[in-house]
C-alpha positions as CSV (number, residue, x, y, z in Angstrom):
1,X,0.0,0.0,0.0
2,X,1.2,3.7,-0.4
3,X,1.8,6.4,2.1
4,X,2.6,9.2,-0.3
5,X,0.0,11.4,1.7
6,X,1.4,10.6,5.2
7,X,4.7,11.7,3.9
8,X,3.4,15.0,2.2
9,X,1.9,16.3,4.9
10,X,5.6,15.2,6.9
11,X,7.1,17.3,4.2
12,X,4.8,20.7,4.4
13,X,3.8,20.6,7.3
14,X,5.5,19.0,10.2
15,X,9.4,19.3,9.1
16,X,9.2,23.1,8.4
17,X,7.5,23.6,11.4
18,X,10.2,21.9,13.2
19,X,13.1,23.9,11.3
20,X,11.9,27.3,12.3
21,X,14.1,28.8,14.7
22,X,11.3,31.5,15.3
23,X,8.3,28.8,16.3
24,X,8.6,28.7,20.0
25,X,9.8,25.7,22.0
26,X,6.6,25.0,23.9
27,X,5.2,24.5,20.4
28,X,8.0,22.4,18.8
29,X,7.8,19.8,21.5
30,X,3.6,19.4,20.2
31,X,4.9,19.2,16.3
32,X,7.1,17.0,17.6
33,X,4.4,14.5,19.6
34,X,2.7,15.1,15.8
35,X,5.4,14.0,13.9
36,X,6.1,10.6,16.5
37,X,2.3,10.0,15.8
38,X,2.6,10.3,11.8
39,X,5.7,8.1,11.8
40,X,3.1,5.7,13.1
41,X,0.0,5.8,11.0
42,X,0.4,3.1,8.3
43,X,-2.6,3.6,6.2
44,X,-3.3,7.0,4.4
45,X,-7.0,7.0,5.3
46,X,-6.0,7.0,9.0
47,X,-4.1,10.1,8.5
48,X,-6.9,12.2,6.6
49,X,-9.3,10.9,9.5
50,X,-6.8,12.5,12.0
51,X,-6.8,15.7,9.8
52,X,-10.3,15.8,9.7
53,X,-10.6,16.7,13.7
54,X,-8.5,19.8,12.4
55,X,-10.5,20.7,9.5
56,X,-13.8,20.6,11.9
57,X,-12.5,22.0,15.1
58,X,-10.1,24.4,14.3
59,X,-8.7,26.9,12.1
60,X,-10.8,29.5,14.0
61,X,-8.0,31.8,14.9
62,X,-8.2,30.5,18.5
63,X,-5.9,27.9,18.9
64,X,-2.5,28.9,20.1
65,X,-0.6,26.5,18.3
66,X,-2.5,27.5,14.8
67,X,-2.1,31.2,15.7
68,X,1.6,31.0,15.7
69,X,1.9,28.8,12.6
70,X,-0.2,31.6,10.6
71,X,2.0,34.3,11.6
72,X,5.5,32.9,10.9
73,X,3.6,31.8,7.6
74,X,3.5,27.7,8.0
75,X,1.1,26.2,6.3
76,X,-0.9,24.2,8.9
77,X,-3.2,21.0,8.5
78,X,-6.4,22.8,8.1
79,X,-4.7,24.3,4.8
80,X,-3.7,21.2,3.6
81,X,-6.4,18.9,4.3
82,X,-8.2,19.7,1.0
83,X,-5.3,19.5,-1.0
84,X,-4.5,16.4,0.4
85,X,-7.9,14.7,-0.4
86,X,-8.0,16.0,-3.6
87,X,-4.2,15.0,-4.5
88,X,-4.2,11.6,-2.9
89,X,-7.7,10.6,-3.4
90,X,-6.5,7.3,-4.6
91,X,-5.0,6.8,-0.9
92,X,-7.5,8.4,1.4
93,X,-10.1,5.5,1.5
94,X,-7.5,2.6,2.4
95,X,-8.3,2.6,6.6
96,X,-7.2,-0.2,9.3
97,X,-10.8,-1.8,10.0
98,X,-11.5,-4.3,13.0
99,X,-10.7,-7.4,11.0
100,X,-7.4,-5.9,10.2
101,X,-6.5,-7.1,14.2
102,X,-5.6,-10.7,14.6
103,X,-5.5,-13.2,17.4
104,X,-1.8,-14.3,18.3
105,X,-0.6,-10.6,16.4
106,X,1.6,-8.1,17.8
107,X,0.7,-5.0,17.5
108,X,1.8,-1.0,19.1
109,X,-0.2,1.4,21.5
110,X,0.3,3.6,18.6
111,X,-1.7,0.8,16.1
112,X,-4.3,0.7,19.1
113,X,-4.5,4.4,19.5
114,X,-4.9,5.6,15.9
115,X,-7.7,2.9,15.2
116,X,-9.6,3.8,18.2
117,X,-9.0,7.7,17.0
118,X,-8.0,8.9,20.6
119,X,-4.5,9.1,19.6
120,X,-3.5,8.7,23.2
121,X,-1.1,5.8,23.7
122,X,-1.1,6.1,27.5
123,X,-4.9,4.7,27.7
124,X,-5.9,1.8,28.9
125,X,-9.0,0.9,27.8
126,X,-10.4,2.1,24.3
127,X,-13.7,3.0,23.1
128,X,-14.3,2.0,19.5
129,X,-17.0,3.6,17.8
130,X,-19.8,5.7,18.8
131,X,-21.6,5.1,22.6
132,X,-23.9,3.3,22.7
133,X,-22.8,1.1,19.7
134,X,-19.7,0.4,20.3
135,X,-17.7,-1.6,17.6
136,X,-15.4,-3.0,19.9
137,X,-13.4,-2.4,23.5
138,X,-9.7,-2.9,23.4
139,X,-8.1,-3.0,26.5
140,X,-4.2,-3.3,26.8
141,X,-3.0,-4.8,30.1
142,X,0.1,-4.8,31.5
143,X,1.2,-7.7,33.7
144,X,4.3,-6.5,35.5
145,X,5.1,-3.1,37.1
146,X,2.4,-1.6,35.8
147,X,-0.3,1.1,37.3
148,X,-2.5,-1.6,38.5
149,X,-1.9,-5.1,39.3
150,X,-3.4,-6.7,36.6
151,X,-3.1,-10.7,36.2
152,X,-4.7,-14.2,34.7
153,X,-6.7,-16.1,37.2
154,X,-6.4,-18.5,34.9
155,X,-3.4,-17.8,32.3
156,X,-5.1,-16.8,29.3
157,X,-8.9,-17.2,29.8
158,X,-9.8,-15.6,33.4
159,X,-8.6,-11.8,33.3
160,X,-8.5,-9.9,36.5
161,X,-8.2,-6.3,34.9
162,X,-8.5,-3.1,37.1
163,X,-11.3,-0.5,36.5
164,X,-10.3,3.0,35.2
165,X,-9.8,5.0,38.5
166,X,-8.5,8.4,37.9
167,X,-7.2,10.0,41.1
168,X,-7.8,6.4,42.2
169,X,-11.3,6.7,42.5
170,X,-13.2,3.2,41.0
171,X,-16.3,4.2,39.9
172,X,-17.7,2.0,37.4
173,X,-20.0,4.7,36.6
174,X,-17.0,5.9,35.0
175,X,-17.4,6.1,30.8
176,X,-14.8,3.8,30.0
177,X,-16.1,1.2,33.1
178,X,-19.8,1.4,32.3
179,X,-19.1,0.6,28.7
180,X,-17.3,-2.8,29.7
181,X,-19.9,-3.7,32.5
182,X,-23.1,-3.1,29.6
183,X,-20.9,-4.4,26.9
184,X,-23.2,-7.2,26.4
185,X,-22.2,-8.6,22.5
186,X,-19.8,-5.7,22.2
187,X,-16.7,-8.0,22.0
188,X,-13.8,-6.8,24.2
189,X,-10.2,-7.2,22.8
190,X,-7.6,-7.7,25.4
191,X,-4.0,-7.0,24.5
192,X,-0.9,-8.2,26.5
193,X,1.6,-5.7,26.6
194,X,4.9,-6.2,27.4
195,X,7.6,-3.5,26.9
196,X,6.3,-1.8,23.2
197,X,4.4,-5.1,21.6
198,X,0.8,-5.6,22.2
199,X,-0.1,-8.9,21.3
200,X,-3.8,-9.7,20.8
201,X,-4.3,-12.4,23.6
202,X,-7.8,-12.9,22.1
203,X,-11.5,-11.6,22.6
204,X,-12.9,-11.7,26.1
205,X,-16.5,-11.0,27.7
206,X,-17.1,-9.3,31.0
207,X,-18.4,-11.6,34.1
208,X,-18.3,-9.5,36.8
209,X,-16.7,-6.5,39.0
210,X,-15.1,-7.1,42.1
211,X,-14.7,-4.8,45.2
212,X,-11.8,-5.4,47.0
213,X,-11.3,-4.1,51.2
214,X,-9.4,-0.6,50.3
215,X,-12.3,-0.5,47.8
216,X,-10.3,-1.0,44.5
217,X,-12.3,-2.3,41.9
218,X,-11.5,-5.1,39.1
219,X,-12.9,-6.2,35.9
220,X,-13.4,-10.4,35.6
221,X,-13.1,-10.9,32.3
222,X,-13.6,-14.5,30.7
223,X,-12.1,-15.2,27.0
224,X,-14.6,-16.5,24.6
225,X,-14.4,-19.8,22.8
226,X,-12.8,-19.8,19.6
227,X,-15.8,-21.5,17.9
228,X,-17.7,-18.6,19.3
229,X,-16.2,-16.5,16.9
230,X,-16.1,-14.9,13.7
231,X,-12.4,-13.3,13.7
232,X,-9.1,-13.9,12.4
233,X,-6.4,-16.0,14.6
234,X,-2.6,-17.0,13.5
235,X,-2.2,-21.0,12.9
236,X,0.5,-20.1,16.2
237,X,-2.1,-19.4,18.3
238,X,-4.7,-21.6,17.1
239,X,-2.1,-24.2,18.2
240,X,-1.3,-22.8,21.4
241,X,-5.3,-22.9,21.9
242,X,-5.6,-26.1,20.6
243,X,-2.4,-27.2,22.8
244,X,-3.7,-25.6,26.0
245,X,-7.1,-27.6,25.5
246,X,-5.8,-31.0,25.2
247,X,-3.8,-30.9,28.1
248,X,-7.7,-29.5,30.1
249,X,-9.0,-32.4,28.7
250,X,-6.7,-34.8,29.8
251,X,-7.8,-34.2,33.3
252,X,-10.7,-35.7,32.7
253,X,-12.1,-39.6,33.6
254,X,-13.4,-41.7,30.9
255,X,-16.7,-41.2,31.5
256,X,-16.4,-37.1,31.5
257,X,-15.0,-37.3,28.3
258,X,-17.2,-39.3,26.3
259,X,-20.1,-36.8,28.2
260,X,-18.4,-33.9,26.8
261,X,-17.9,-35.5,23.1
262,X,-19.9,-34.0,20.6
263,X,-22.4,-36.2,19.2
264,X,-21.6,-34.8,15.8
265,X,-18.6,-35.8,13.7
266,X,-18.7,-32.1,11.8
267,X,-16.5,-30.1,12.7
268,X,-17.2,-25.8,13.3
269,X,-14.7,-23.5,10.8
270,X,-12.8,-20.7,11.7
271,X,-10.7,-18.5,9.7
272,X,-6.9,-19.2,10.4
273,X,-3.7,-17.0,8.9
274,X,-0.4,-17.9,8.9
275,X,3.2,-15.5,8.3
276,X,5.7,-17.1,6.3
277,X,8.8,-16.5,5.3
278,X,9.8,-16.9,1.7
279,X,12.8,-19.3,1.5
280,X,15.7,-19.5,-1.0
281,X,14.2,-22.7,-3.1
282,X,18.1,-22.7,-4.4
283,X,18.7,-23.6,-0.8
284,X,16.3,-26.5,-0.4
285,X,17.6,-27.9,-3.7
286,X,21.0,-27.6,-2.2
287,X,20.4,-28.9,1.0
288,X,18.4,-32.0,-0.4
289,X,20.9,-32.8,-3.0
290,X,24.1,-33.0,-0.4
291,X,21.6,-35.3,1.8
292,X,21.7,-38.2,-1.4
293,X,18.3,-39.6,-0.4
294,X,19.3,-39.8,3.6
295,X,18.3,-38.2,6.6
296,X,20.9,-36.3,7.8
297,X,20.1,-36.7,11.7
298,X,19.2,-40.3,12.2
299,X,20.6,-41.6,8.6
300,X,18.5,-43.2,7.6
301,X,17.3,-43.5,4.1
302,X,13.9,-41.5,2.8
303,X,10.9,-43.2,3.7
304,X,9.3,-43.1,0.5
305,X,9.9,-41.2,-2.8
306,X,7.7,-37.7,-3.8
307,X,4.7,-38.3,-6.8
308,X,5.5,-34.9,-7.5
309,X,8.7,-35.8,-9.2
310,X,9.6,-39.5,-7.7
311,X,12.8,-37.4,-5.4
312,X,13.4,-39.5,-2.2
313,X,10.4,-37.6,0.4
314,X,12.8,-35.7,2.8
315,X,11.9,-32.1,4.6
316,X,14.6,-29.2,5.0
317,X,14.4,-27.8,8.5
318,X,16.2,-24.8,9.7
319,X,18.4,-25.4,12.9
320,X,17.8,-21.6,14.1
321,X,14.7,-21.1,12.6
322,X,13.9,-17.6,10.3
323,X,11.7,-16.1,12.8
324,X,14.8,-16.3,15.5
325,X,17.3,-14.3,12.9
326,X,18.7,-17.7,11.4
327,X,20.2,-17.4,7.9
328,X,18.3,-19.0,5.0
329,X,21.4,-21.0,3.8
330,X,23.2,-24.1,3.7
331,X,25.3,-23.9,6.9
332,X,22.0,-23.1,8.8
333,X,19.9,-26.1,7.2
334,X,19.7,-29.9,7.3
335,X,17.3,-32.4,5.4
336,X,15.0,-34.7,7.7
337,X,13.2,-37.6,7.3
338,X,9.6,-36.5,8.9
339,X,9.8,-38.6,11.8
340,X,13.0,-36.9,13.2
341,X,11.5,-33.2,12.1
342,X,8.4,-33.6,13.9
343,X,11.2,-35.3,16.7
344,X,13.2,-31.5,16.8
345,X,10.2,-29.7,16.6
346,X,8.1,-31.5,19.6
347,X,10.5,-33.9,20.6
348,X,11.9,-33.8,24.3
């Protein structure tokens, strides 16, 4: 996709602003905050939307900031909002939309922020849409040393999540709390963040509030089955998921299990994406070719031979994998019979 737009309005707007020597300091540092958020819009569309506030707000002659661009003679985003729309027209309609957000993802306050249109990466919890109709709720939750001592009751599907207390005062009558305790179908997308990545931990429902002694106030938020919904999720996660309940299940006596076995042998669809990264096919040829037909970890000789193009069946495995910074090349690669692939991958 093409930023042209986000990079014009970088250009006439933002970088003369912060090369005048006259514009005053106090107002540098907000053209500044501007130009960390533009660095961070990645669709066009969400840019002009974020001009828009300007175009219907201010200009008025009022604002401080837009007072002192008009009398060193910067151009500011009210006067370049048209141009914009009418000069990158072909950009302006490409916008992040809900489905664009992934279970198992990682994503930035700053993603967060600019789909929610608040811009304000220091929020919590995030209002999508218009009351009462909300789209969605994000919330981002930090674990460890952050404002409130969030946690899992039960790692990854019982969320105990603190209420928005400004001036710590927990009152779920609170915007931001009374959307999440009417939320009803309104699904509620919780985000683990750790450092500056976000990852989509998956979509959750509110249970219940809890009042604590010192009357602090917590959100019990249950995750929602993955046959429940109608949303993207990485093949990672769907694994995890699928790990995670297996091991529930094993808990369980004979008879339990065959009570809790669906009666019908059709299975429910979801939609599952998966990240890959393209590999050198000069390499695989390579790395297949010094094998000879042999497994190079156990040595033993291909199990059976490809109907693609009758080549003994082996599978080239990376020893630090791609996603871990290992090099697509021969030094980095060996060629595996599947049993001892599936052996380095889940093996002891």
């Amino acid at each position: 996709m093409s930023n042209r737009a986000i990079q014009y309005v970088l250009d006439h707007v933002i970088e003369p602003a912060l090369a005048c020597d006259e514009l005053d300091k106090s107002f540098k540092n907000k053209v500044q905050n501007s130009k960390n958020l533009f660095r961070n819009f990645k669709r066009s569309g969400d840019m002009f939307k974020y001009l828009q506030r300007f175009k219907d707000s201010h200009g008025t002659g009022n604002d401080d900031l837009y007072h002192a661009f008009k009398n060193l003679g910067l151009k500011t985003f009210e006067d370049i909002y048209d141009e914009v729309g009418v000069k990158f027209k072909d950009e302006i309609d490409d916008v992040t939309v809900l489905d664009d957000f992934i279970i198992g993802e990682e994503y930035t306050s700053y993603d967060i922020a600019i789909f929610s249109k608040t811009y304000d990466v220091q929020s919590g919890i995030y209002l999508v849409g218009d009351e009462p109709n909300y789209q969605a709720i994000f919330i981002k939750a930090t674990l460890q040393n952050g404002e409130y001592p969030n946690e899992w009751i039960i790692p990854g599907q019982l969320l105990k999540y603190y209420m928005y207390a400004p001036s710590q005062r927990y009152n779920p009558t609170y915007k931001r709390n009374r959307a999440i305790i009417h939320s009803g179908n309104i699904p509620i997308y919780v985000f683990i963040k750790e450092g500056t990545v976000c990852k989509l931990e998956g979509i959750f429902e509110y249970v219940e509030y809890v009042t604590e002694e010192d009357d602090r106030k917590w959100f019990k938020l249950k995750k929602k089955e993955l046959i429940k919904l109608d949303r993207l999720i990485t093949a990672e996660q769907y694994n995890k998921e699928l790990e995670d309940d297996i091991k529930n299940i094993q808990q369980l006596s004979d008879t339990e299990l065959k009570d809790r076995m669906s009666q019908s042998d059709k299975p429910d669809v979801i939609t599952v994406v998966s990240k890959v990264y393209k590999r050198s096919p000069e390499v695989v040829v390579a790395t297949l070719r010094r094998a000879k037909g042999y497994c190079e970890k156990c040595g033993c000789k291909a199990p059976f031979i490809r109907k693609s193009d009758h080549t003994p069946y082996l599978e080239v495995h990376h020893k630090i994998p791609l996603s871990n910074g290992g090099g697509d090349n021969l030094d980095n690669t060996i060629a595996l019979c599947p049993n001892c692939h599936r052996e380095l991958h889940f093996g002891i």
